[in-house]
C-alpha positions in Angstrom: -25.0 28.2 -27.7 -25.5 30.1 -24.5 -23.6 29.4 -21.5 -27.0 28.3 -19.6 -28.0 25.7 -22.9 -24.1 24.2 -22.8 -24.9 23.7 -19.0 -28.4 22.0 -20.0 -26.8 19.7 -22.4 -23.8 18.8 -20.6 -26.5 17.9 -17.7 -28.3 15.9 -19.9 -25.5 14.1 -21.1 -24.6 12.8 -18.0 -28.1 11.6 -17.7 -27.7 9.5 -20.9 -24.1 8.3 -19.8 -24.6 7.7 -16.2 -26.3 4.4 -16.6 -23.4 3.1 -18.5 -20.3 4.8 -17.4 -18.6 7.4 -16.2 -15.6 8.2 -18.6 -13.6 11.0 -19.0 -16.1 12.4 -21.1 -19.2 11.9 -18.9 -16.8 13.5 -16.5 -15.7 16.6 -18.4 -19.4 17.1 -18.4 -20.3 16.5 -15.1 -17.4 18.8 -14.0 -19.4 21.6 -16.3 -22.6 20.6 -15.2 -21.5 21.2 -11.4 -22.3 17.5 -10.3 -18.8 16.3 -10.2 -17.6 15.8 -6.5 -13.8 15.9 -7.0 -11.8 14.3 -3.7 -8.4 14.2 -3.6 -7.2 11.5 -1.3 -3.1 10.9 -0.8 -0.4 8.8 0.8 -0.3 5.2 1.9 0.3 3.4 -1.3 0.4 0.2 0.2 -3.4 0.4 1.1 -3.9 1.1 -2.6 -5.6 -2.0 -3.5 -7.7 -1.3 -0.4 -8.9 1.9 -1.5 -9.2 0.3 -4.9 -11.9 -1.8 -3.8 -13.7 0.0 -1.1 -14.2 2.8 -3.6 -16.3 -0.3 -6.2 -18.2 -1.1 -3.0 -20.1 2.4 -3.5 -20.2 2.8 -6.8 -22.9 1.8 -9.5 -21.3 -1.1 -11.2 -22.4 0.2 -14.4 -20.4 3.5 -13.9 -17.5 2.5 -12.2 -13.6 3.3 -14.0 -10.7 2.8 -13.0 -7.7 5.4 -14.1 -4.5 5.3 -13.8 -1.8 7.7 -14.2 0.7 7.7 -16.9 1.6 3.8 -17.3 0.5 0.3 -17.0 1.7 0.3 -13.3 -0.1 2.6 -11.8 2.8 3.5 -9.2 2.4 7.1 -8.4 -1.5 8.2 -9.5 -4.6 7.0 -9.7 -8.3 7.4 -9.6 -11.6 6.1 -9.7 -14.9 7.9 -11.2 -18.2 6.4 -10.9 -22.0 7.5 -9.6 -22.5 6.6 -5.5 -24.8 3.3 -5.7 -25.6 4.5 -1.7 -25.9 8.0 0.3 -22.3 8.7 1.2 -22.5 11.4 4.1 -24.3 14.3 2.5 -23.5 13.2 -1.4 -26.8 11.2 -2.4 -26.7 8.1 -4.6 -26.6 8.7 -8.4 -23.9 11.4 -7.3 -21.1 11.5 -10.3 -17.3 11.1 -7.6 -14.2 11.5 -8.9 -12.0 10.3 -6.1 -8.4 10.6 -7.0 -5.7 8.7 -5.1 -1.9 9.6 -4.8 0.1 7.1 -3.8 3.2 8.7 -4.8 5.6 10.1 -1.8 3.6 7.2 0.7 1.9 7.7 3.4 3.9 11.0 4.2 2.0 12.5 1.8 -1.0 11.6 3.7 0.1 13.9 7.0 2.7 16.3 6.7 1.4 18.1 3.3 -2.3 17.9 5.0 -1.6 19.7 7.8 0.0 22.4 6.2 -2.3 22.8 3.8 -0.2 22.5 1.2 -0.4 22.0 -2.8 0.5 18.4 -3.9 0.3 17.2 -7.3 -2.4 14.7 -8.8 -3.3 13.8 -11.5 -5.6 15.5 -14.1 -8.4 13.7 -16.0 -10.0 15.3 -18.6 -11.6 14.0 -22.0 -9.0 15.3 -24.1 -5.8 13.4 -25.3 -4.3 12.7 -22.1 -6.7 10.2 -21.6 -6.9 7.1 -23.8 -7.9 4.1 -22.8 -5.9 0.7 -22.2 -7.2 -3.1 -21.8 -9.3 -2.9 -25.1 -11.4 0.4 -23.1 -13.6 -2.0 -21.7 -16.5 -0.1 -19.7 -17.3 -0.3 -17.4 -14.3 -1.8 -14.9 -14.9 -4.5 -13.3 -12.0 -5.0 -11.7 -10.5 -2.3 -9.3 -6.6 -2.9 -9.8 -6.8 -3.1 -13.2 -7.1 0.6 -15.0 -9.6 1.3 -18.4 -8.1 4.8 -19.3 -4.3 6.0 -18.7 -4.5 10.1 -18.4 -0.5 11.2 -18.9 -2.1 14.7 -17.3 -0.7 16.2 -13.7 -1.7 19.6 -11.7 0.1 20.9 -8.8 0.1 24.6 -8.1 -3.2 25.1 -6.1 -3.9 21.8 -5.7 -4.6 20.6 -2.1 -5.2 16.9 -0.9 -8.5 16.8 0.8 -7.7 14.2 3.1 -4.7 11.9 3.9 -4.0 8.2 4.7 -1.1 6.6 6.7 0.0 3.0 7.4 0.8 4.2 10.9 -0.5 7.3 13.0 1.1 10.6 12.1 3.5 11.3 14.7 5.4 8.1 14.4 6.0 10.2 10.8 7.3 12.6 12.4 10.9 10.5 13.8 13.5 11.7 12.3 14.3 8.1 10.9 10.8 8.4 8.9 11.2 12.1 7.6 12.4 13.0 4.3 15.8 14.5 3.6 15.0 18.3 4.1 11.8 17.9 5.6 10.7 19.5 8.8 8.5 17.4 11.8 5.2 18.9 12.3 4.7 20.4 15.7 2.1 19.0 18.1 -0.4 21.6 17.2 -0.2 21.0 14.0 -0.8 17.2 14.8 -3.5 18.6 16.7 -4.7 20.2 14.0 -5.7 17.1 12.1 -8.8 15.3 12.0 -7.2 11.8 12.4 -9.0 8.2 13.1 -8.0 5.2 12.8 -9.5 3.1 9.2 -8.3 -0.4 9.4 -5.8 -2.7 10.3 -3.3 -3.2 7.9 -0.7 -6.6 7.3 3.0 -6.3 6.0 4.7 -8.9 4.8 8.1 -9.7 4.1 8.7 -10.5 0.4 11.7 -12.0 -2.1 11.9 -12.8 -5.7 11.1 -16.5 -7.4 14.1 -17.2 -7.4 14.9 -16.9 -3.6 11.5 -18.1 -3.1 12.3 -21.3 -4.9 15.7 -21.5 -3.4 14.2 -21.2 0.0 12.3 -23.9 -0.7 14.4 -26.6 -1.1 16.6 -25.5 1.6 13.6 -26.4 4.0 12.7 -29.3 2.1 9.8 -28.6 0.8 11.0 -29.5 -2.9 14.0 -31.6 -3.4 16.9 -30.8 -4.9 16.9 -29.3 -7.9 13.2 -29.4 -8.4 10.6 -26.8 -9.7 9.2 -23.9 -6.9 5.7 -25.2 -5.9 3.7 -22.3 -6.1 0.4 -20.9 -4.3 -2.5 -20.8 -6.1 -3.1 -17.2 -7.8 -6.8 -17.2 -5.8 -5.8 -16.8 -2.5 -9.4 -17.5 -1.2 -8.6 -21.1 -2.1 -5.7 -21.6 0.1 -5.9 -24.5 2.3 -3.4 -25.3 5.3 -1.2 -27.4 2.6 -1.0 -24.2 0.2 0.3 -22.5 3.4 2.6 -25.6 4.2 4.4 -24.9 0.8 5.4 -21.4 1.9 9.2 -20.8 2.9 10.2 -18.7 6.3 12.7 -16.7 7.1 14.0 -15.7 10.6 12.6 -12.3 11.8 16.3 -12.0 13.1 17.9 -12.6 9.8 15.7 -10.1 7.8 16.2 -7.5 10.9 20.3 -7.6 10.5 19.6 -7.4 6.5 17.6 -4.4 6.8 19.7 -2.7 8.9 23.7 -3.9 7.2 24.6 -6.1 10.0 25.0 -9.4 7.8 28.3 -8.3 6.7 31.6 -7.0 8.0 33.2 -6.2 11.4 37.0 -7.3 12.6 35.2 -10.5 14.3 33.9 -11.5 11.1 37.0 -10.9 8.6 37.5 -13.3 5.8 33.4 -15.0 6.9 30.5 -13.9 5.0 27.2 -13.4 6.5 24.7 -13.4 3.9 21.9 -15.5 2.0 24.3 -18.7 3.1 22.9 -18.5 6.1 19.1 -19.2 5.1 20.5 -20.6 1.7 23.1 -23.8 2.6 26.0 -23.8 -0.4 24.5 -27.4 -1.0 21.2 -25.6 -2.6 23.2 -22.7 -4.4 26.9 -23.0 -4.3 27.6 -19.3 -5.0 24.6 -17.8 -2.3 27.9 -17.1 -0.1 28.7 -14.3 -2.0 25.4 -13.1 -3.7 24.3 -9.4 -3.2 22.1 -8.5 -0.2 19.6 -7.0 -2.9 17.1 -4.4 -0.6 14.4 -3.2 -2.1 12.5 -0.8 0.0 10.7 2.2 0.3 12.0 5.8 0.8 11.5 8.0 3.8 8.5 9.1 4.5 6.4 6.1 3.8 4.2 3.5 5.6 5.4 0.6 4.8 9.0 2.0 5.6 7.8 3.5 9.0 6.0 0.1 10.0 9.5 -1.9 9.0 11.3 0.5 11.1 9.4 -0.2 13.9 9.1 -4.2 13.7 12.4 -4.9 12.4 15.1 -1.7 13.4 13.0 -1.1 16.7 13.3 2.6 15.7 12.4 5.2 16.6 10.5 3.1 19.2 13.1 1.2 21.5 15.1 4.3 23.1 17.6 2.6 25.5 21.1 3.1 25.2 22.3 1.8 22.1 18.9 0.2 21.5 18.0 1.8 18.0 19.3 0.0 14.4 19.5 2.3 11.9 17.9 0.8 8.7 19.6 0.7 5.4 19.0 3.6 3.2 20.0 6.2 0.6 22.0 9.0 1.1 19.7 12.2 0.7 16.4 10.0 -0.2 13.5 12.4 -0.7 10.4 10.3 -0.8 9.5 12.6 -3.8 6.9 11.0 -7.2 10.1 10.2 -9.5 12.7 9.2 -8.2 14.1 6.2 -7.6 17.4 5.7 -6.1 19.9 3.0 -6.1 23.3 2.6 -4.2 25.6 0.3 -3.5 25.5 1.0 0.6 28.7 -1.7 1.2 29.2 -4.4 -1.2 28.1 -6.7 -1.8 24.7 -4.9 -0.4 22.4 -2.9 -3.1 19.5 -0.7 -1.5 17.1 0.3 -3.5 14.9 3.0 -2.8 10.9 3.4 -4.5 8.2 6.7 -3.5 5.9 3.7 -3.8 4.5 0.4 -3.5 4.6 -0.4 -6.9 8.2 0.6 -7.4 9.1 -2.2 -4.6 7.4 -4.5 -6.3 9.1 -4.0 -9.6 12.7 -4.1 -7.9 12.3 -6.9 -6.2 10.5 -8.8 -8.9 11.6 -8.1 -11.8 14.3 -9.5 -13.1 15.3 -7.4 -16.0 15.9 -4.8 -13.3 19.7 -5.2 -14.1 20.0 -2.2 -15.7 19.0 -0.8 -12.8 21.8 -2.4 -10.6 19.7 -5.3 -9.2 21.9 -8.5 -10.3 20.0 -10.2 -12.5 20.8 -13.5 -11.1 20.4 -12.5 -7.3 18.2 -13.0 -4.7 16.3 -9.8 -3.4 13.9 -8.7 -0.2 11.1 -6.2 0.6 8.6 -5.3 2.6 5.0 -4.8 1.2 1.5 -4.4 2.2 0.6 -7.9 2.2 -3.0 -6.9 0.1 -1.3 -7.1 -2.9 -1.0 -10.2 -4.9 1.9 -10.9 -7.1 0.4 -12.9 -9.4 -2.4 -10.9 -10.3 -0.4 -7.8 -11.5 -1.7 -4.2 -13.3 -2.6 -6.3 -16.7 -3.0 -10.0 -14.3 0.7 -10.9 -15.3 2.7 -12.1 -12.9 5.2 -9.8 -10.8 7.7 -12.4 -9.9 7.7 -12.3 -6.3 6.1 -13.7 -3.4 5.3 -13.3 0.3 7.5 -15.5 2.9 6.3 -16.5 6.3 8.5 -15.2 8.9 9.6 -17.5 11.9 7.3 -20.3 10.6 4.1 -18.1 10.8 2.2 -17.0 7.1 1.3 -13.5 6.8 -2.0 -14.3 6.3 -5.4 -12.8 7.6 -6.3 -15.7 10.4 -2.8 -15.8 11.6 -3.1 -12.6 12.2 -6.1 -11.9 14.2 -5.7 -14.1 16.5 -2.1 -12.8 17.3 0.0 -15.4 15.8 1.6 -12.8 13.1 2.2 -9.6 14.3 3.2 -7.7 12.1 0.2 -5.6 12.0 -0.5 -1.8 12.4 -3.4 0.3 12.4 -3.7 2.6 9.3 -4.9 6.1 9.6 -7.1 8.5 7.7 -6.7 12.4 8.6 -7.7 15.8 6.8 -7.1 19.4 8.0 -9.7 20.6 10.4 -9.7 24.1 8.5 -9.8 23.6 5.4 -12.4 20.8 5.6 -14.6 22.1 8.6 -16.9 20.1 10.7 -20.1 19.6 9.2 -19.4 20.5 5.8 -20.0 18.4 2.7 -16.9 17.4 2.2 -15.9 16.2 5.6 -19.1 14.2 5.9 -18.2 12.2 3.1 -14.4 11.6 4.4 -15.7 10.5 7.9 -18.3 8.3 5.9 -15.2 6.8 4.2 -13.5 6.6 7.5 -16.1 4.7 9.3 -17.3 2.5 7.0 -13.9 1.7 5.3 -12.9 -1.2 7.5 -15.8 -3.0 9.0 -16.6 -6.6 8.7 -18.8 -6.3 5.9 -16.9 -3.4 4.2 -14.3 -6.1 4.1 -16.3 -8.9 2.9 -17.6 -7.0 0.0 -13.8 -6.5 -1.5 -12.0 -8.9 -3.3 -10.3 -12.0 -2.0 -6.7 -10.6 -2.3 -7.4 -7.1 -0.8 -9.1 -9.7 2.2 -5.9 -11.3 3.2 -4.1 -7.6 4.0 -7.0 -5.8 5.8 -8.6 -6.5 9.6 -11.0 -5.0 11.3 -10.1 -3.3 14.7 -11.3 -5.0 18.0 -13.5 -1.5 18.4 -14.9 -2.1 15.1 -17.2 -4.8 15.9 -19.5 -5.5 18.9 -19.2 -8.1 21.0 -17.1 -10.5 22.3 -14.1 -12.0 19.8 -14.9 -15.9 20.8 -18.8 -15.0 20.2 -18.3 -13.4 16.9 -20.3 -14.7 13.7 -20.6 -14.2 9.9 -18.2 -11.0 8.6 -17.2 -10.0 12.0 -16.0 -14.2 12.9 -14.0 -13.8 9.6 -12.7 -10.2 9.4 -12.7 -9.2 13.4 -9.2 -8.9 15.1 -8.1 -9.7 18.5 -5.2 -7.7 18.8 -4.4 -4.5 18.7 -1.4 -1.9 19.5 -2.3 1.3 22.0 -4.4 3.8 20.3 -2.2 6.0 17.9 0.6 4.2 19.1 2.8 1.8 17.0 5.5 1.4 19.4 3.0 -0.3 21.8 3.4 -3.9 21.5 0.2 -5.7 20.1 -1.4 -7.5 22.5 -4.6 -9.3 22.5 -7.6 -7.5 24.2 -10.7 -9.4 22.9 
């Protein structure tokens, strides 16, 4: 077969398969066809599920798959392939997109390595047998966090992120509390030289495992004594103002001086410990006195990491004398795809350090984590994006933790808009101005992305648990906050931090 009839027939099978799906094989034949659009996306793992479901919104249902990267958590790569169902800047609907997502390394991956242009590894999908499928290979996806093909495949040498995305604006990467052993801040002109925009506003949340959860519970009385955790419905778009009322809180001050070693220790303090007996009375668990401060967080570099620095250490962001807390950490972390590190910092504290989201999530949930260091019958606290949802895992099990309100206020998506829950930061999406010029293709579609990524009705098309973690900025919609209706009443945010600046405080200004 000539090379011209090979192109012919892989064009006309992506005809035939188009309607139907878009597997690895209609992409292996797309890619020789010259269709594919390939876009490599990284950092900010814990807008994943964000992403995730943006991404569906485009896409023909009929084509749309979901692949992940190597296992059935998805924690470091993964992608989504699909034809556009609309015109996405110049890339026309019925266009075959394969729009790969790293989330390994966090949302320093997303600035640093873009505006050096340098290589970065994905992963690699082709119809070969790196790819199989998982969750009986049902096609198309219908749901965006849950994958219908693992590919084991990764490429790194000449591979180059097209565009970035970070929890926070760039340079508030660039503080040496946020940067990765051995890594070097950029300069401003290579901030400069990024294309960078704000995409949404993005909730954290402070998190535990059941059972602090339940523990925490009946310490506030919301469960007597030795009764079952009540638990929040797995649908959070049926919460009501008694699902919320079941929800524990901890103090914004306690959480602060656990994330940054000051529970324990000092001469004043010799012989008294300072841990979970503080939220956790001996009367409700007679040995929380002297249960390990279990940390699970994220590793320099990241987000989520950068955003707890700010609300919780003040760093690098108050810089008075003696103002900054240094959080908790690992000696030499390197925000890196593998590894995960684990230390005892100064018993009986254990950090734990994950490259992403999903790494966090498995520490502080999971109980069989003992091998790992995390006491098995210990409490244990992290901060995540607050779009994920615990119960609905990779394969809908459940991951064992959940979400806290901090000083009596739930992290949830009406508390925060109005300014009742601030802890809230504006994510950002950035590419390099070279190597994805103004006007081209390529940098159409990213600033279509960009744009239309966190409106009101981007937001109202995703799924309910992606809803709860996502606002709109004040900018984003027109109008007057008190006079908003339909997506932009429900999505629209009040509040909002200085431009490209997370150490502003968040203040309402609509």
């Amino acid at each position: 077969m000539t090379k011209i009839h090979a192109i012919a027939a892989a064009a006309a099978l992506v005809a035939a398969g188009s309607v139907h799906a878009l597997t690895p094989a209609q992409i292996d034949a797309a890619r020789t066809a010259g269709t594919l659009q390939e876009v490599r996306i990284a950092g900010a793992s814990a807008l994943r599920l964000s992403v995730a479901a943006y991404v569906k919104e485009i896409c023909t249902p009929s084509s749309f798959h979901v692949i992940w990267n190597s296992n059935a958590e998805g924690t470091s790569h993964r992608a989504y392939s699909c034809n556009l169902d609309l015109k996405v800047g110049n890339y026309n609907a019925g266009t075959p997109v394969l729009i790969y997502k790293r989330d390994a390394g966090g949302s320093g991956q997303g600035v640093n390595p873009i505006a050096l242009a340098a290589d970065q590894t994905h992963m690699r999908v082709l119809n070969d047998a790196t790819c199989t499928t998982i969750n009986g290979g049902a096609t198309p996806a219908t749901d965006a966090a849950i994958p219908n093909f693992i590919c084991t495949g990764t490429e790194t040498t000449g591979i180059k992120s097209d565009a970035g995305i970070s929890d926070v604006e760039p340079q508030l990467l660039q503080a040496s509390v946020n940067l990765p052993s051995g890594t070097t801040a950029l300069t401003p002109a290579q901030v400069s030289g990024l294309d960078s925009g704000p995409l949404a506003q993005a909730l954290f949340g402070v998190v535990v495992n059941k059972k602090a959860y339940r523990a925490l519970q009946e310490a506030q009385g919301i469960i007597g004594a030795g009764a079952s955790l009540i638990d929040v419905p797995a649908d959070q778009s049926t919460w009501t103002a008694a699902t919320i009322a079941t929800i524990p809180s901890l103090p914004a001050t306690f959480v602060r001086a656990m994330l940054t070693g000051q529970l324990f220790g000092g001469a004043a303090n010799a012989g008294q410990l300072k841990g979970w007996n503080i939220v956790i009375p001996t009367s409700v668990d007679a040995n929380s006195a002297i249960k390990t401060l279990n940390i699970c967080r994220r590793t320099e570099g990241s987000g989520t990491q950068a955003a707890s620095n700010a609300f919780f250490a003040l760093n690098p962001c108050n810089n008075s004398a003696g103002g900054l807390y240094l959080p908790l950490g690992v000696s030499g972390s390197s925000g890196n795809e593998t590894t995960t590190n684990a230390t005892v910092t100064s018993a009986p504290i254990l950090v734990q350090e994950g490259s992403s989201a999903g790494q966090v999530e498995n520490c502080v949930g999971n109980d069989a984590q003992a091998a790992a260091g995390l006491d098995n019958i210990a409490y244990a606290l992290g901060v995540l994006g607050r779009e994920a949802n615990p119960q609905r895992g990779a394969v809908g099990s459940d991951l064992n933790y959940r979400y806290v309100k901090l000083d009596g206020v739930a992290p949830v998506r009406n508390e925060a808009k109005v300014g009742n829950y601030g802890f809230v930061y504006e994510a950002s999406m950035q590419w390099n101005r070279t190597t994805v010029p103004a006007g081209s293709d390529r940098q159409l579609f990213l600033s279509a992305l960009r744009s239309g990524f966190g409106t009101p009705n981007a937001l109202a098309a995703v799924d309910s648990d992606t809803q709860q973690g996502v606002m709109t900025p004040p900018a984003g919609f027109a109008g007057p906050y008190a006079s908003a209706t339909g997506n932009a009443a429900l999505f629209g945010s009040r509040v909002s931090r200085v431009a490209a600046n997370s150490c502003a405080g968040l203040r309402m200004i609509k």
